[in-house]
Residue frames relative to the residue before (quaternion, step in Angstrom):
aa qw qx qy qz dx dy dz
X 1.0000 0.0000 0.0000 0.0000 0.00 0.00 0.00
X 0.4060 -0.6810 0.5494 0.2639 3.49 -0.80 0.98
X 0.0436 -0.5893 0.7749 0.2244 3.82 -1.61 0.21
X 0.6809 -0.6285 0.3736 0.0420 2.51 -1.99 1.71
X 0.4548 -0.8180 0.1979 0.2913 3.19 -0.57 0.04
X 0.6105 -0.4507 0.4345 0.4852 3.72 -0.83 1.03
X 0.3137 -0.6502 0.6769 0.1437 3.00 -2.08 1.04
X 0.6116 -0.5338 0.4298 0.3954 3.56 -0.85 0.23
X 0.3233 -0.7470 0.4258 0.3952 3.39 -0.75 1.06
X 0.7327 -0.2398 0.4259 0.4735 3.48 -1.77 -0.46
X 0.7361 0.3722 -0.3666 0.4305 3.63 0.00 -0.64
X 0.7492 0.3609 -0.3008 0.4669 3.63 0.51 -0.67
X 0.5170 0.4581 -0.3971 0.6043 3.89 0.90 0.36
X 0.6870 0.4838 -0.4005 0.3656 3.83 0.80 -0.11
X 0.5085 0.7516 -0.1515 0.3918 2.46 1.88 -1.54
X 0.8086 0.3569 -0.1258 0.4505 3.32 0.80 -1.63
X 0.2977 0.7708 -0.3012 0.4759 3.49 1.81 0.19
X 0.9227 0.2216 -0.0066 0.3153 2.90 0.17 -1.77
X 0.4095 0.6603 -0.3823 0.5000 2.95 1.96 -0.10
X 0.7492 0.5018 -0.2209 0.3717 3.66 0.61 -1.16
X 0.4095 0.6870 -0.3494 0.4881 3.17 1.88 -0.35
X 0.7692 0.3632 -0.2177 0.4785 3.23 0.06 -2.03
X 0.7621 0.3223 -0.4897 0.2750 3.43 0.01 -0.83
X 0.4424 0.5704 -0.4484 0.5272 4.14 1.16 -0.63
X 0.6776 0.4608 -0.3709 0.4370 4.15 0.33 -0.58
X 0.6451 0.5092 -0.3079 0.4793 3.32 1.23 -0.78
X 0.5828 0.5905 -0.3918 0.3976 3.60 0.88 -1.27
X 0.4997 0.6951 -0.3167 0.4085 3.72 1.25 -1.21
X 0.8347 0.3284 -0.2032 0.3926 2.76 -0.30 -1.77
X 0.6106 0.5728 -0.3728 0.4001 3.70 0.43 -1.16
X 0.6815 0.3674 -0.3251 0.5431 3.89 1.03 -1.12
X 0.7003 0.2659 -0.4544 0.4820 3.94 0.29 -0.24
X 0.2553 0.7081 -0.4630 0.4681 3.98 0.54 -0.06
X 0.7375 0.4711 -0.0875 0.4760 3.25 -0.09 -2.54
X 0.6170 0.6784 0.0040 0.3988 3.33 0.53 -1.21
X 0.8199 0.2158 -0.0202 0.5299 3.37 0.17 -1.15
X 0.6629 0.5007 -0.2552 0.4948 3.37 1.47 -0.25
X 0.6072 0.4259 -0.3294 0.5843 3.51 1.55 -1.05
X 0.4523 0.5608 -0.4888 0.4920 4.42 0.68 -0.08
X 0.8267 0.2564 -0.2202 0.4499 3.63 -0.05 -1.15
X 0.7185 0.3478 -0.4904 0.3497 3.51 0.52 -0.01
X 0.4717 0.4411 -0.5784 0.4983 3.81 1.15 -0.23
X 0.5863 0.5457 -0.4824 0.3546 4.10 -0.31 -0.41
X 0.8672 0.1202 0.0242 0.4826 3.26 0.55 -1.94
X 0.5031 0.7491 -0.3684 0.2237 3.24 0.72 -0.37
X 0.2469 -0.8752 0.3305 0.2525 3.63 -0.73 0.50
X 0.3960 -0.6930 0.3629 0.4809 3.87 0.35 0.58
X 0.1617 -0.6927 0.7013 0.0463 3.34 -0.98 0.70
X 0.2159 -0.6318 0.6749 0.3142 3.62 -1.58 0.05
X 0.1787 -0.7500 0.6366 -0.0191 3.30 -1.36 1.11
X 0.2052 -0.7692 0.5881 0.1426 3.44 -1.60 0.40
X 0.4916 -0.8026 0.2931 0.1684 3.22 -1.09 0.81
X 0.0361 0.9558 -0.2757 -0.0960 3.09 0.69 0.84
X 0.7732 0.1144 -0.2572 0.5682 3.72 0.97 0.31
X 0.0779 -0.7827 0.6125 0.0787 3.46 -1.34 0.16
X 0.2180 0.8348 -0.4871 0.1354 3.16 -1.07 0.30
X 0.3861 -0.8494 0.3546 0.0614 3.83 -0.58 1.41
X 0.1153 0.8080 -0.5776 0.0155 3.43 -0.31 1.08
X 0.4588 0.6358 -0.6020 0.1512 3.15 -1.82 -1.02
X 0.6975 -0.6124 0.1818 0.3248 3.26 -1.22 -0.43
X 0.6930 0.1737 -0.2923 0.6358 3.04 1.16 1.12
X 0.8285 -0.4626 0.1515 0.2767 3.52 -0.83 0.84
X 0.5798 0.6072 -0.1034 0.5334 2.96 2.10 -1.48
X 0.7539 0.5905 -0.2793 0.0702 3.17 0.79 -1.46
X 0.7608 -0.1473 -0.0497 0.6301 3.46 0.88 -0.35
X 0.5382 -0.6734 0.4929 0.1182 3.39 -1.91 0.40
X 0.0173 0.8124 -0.5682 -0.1295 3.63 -0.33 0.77
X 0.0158 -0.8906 0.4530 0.0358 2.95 -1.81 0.47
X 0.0407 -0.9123 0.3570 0.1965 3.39 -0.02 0.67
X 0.3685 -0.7409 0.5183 0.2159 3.83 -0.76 1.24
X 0.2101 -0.6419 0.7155 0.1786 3.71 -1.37 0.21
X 0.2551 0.6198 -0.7404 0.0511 3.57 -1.37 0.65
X 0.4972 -0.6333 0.5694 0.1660 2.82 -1.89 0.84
X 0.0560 -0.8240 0.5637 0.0113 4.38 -0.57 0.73
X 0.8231 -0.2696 0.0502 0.4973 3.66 0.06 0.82
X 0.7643 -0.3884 0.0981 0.5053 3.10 1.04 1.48
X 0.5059 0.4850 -0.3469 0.6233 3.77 1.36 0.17
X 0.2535 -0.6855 0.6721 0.1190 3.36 -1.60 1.03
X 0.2511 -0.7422 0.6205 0.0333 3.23 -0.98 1.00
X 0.0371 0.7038 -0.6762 -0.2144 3.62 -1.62 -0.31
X 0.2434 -0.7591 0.5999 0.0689 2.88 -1.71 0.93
X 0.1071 -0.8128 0.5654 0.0909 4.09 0.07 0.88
X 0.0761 0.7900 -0.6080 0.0193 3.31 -1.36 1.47
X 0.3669 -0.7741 0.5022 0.1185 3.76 -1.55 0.40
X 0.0385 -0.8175 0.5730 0.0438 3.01 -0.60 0.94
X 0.5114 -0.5518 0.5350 0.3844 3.63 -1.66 -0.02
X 0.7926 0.1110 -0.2868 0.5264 3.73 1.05 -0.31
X 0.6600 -0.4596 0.3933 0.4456 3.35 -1.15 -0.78
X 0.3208 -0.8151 0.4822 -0.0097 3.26 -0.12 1.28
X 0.8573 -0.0025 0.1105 0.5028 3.98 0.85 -1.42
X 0.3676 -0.6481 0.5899 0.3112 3.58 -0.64 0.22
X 0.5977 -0.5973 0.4611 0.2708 3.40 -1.24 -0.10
X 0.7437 0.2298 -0.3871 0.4942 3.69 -0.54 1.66
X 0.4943 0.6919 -0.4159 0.3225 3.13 1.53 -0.20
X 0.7651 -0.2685 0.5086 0.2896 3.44 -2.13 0.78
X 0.2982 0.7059 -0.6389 -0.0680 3.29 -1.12 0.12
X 0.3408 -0.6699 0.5603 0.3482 4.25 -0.70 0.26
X 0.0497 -0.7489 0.6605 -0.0169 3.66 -0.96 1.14
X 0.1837 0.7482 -0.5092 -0.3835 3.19 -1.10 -0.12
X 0.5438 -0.4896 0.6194 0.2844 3.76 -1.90 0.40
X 0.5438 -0.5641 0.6207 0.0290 2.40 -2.15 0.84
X 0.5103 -0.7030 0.3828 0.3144 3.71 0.36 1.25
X 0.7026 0.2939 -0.0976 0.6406 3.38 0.13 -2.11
X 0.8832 -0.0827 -0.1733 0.4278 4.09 -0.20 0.08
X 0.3595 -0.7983 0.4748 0.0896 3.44 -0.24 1.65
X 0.6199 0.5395 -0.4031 0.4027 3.83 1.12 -0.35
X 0.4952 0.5736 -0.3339 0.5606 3.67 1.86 -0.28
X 0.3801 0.6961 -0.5492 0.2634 3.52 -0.64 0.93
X 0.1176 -0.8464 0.5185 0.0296 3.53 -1.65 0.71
X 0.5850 -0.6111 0.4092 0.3420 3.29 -0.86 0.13
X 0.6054 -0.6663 0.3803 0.2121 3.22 -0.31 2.09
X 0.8879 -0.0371 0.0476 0.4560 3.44 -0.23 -1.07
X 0.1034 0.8533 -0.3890 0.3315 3.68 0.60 1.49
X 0.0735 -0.6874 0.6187 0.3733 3.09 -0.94 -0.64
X 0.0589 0.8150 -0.4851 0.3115 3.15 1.52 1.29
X 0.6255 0.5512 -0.3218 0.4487 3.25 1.28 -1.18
X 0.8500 0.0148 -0.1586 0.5022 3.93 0.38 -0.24
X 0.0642 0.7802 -0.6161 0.0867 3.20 0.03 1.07
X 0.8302 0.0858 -0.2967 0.4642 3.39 -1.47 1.90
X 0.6717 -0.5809 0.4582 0.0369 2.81 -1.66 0.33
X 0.2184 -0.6938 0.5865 0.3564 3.80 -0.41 -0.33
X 0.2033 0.8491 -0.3945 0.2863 3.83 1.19 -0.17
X 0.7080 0.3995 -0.2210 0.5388 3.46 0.78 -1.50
X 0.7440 0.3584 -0.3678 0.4276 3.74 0.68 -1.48
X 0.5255 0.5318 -0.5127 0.4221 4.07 0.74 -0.46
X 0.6446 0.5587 -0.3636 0.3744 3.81 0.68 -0.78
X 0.7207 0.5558 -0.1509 0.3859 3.33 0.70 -1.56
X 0.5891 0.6500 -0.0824 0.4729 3.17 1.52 -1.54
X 0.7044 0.3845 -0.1615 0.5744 3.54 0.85 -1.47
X 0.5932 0.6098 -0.3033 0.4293 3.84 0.98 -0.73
X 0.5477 0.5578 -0.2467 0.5728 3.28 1.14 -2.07
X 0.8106 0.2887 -0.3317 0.3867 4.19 -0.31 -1.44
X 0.6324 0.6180 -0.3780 0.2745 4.04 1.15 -0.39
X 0.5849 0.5533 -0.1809 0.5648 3.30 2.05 -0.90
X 0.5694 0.4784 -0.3525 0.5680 3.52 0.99 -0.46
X 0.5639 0.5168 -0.4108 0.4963 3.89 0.64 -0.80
X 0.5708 0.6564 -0.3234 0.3725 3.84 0.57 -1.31
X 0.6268 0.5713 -0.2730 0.4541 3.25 0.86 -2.22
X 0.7993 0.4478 -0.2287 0.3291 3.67 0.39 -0.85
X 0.5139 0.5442 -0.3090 0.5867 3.16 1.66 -0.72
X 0.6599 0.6391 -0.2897 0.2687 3.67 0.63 -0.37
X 0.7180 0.3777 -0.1972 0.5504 2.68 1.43 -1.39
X 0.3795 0.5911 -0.6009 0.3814 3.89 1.38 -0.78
X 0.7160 0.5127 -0.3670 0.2998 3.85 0.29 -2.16
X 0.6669 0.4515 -0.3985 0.4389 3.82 0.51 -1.36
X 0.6224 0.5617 -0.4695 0.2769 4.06 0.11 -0.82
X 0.6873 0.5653 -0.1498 0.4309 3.24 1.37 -1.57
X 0.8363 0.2905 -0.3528 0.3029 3.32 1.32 0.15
């Protein structure tokens, strides 16, 4: 005769709760972050010309996204700035408009992008809403353990 199997306890259903929280809280922040940084530099920011010095295609499949890294030059200091796209956007040596962040010149974006809002909150509303359904469980658990 087989014995059935052990439910997960209450702690480790919270556990897995609250993990999905923080990491959906993170997804958040990183998009307002993203966000709150691409606002002040279109406001303040100062257009610089940049150059593209590396490139190169990952993800899971060859297609999937584009990296890149830009060179510009801010009161006699070289800087880099490394972006990703979904297509191919530049070739390599090319011009590109950026702008910097006056008071912190290593802060800087692609001028005329949608560099400026990149992602979604989608993922953290998922993770989040997952994280608060598994935490709900945790309670169903213990209601289930009292009752026996």
């Amino acid at each position: 005769m087989e014995k059935p199997a052990e439910m997960a306890s209450p702690a480790f259903i919270f556990g897995v709760g609250v993990v999905l929280i923080c990491v959906g809280l993170g997804f958040g922040y990183y998009k307002f972050e993203k966000s709150s940084t691409a606002s002040h530099l279109k406001e303040n920011g100062v257009s610089v010309k940049s150059v593209i010095t590396d490139f190169s295609q990952g993800g899971k499949s060859p297609d999937n996204s584009y990296h890149y890294t830009l060179e510009y030059q801010w009161e006699g200091k070289t800087f880099e700035y490394e972006a990703s796209f979904k297509f191919r956007e530049y070739k390599l040596g090319e011009e590109v408009e950026i702008l910097v962040n006056p008071e912190e010149p290593e802060e800087a974006i692609i001028n005329s992008h949608s560099d400026m809002d990149k992602g979604s909150y989608t993922w953290a509303l998922i993770l989040i809403g997952l994280g608060v359904f598994i935490f709900k469980l945790g309670f169903k658990r213990i209601a289930q353990l009292k009752m026996e």
